[in-house]
C-alpha positions, 0 to 999 in steps of 0.5 A: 679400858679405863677403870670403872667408877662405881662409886664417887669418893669427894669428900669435901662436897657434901654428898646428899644421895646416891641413887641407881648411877648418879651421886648428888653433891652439894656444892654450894647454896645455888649449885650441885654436882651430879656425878654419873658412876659406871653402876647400872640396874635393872628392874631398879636393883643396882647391880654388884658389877660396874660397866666400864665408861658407861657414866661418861657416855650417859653424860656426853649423850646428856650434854648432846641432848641437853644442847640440842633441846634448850629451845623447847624447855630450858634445863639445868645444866651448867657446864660439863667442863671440869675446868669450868667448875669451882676449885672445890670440885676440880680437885677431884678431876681425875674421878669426875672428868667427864662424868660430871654436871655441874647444875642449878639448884632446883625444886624437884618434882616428884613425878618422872615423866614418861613418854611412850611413841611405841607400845612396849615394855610394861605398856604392851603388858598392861594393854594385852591385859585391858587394852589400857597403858596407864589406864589411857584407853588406846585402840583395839587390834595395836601389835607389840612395837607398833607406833602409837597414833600419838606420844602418849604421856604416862607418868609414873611416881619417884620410887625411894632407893629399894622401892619400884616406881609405880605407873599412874594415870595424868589425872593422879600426876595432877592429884600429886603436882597440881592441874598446871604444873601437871599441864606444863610437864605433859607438853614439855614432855611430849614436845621434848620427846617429839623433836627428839625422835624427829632427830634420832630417825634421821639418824637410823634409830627410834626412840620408843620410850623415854623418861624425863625428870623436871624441876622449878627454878627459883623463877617458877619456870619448868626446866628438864633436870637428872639426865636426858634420852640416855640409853639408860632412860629411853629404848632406843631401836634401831630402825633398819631391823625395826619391825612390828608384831615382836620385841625389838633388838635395841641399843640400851639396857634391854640387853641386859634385862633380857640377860636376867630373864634368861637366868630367873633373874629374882628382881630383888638380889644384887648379883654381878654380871659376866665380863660378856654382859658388861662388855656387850652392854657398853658396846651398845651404849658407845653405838648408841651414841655414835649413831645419835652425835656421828662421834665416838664418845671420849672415855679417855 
């Protein structure tokens, strides 16, 4: 197994942020370099143990993602290949290979958007609660994991490092963009989301939930930007165990968060994990992957 990265050291680019996975590099005026680490969190705590190779499978499901979408929504990746990148990046090839994305500059929108197919998670919570999911009204009698009768576009705000992210209604996701960026990120969202589970059911796995990220370009166009339908940002499940009425088995991070749970997992601590929970966690992300692409992922 090769050793895990959990933190990218390139000091000659200018670092701008570390977030839960990735560090943001500057390299120059038009491009950054987004570097995904082997750091994983849960309930938006980093924890203190890495998962070995989970930051090159994030970036090659991505890529995948990234390739197979453009025709809905452009994006701002680059390249992926190291050798494709500025000499002032491919000096430190031996930590970014394959972990990396060299991408367009682009104006952040500060709202993640959400697309829910299923209901589950914080969205089955707050409905057994009001019979809402963000304060959208959805109809009586739904079971948990059931398919919802449409995608449903639930935003939350882009939580600070440390701070939770907070669910909110579309009309405050307008109050925070504007009516029409908030117009344009919904419909690029729900198709985005919408091809994708096409694409993943025909490969034995449904896509509950997921979490895009968009940015503007210098030409005013909406492009999907972070990363894309990774098991870090989505629920995936696998369809031949699917069944409606419970929790779901799953190929992401639910593994984990149900390990934490079972511990009394505080939500604030940082804390490592035991060689099991690592290992079975990337177990999961590599079949994930190997469902969705019929590849095994390069961890070399």
């Amino acid at each position: 197994m090769i050793e895990a990265l959990y933190e990218s050291n390139c000091p000659e680019l200018k670092l701008l942020a570390r977030g839960k996975v990735r560090d943001l590099y500057e390299v120059d005026a038009d491009t950054l370099l987004f570097v995904a680490t082997d750091r994983i969190s849960a309930y938006d705590v980093i924890m203190k143990s890495a998962v070995s190779g989970k930051g090159k499978i994030l970036t090659q499901i991505s890529v995948f993602w990234f390739n197979y979408l453009k025709d809905v929504v452009p994006n701002h990746l680059i390249t992926a290949d190291i050798e494709e990148m500025p000499s002032s990046v491919q000096q430190y090839r031996d930590q970014l290979h394959g972990r990396s994305l060299l991408v367009k500059k682009v104006e952040v929108l500060p709202i993640e958007a959400i697309v829910r197919g299923y209901i589950t998670g914080s969205g089955w919570k707050e409905y057994q609660k009001s019979g809402t999911v963000c304060g959208i009204e959805l109809p009586a009698g739904l079971r948990e994991s059931q398919r919802l009768p449409a995608p449903l576009f639930t935003p939350s705000t882009k939580a600070e490092y440390g701070d939770h992210d907070e669910n909110i209604h579309p009309d405050k996701c307008a109050e925070i963009i504007g009516q029409q960026r908030a117009e344009q990120v919904s419909k690029a969202a729900v198709e985005l989301y919408s091809k994708a589970a096409e694409y993943a059911a025909g490969r034995g796995i449904v896509i509950a939930d997921t979490k895009f990220e968009f940015g503007v370009d210098k030409h005013g166009t909406v492009v999907l930007i972070d990363e894309a339908l990774t098991p870090d940002s989505s629920r995936f499940w696998p369809s031949s165990s699917y069944k409606v009425g419970r929790a779901q088995e799953s190929y992401d991070k639910q593994y984990l968060r149900d390990y934490l749970t079972s511990i009394d997992f505080d939500m604030k601590t940082q804390i490592d994990l035991p060689p099991t929970v690592l290992d079975n966690t990337l177990k999961k992300y590599i079949e994930a992957y190997v469902k969705l692409t019929g590849n095994r992922p390069e961890l070399s």
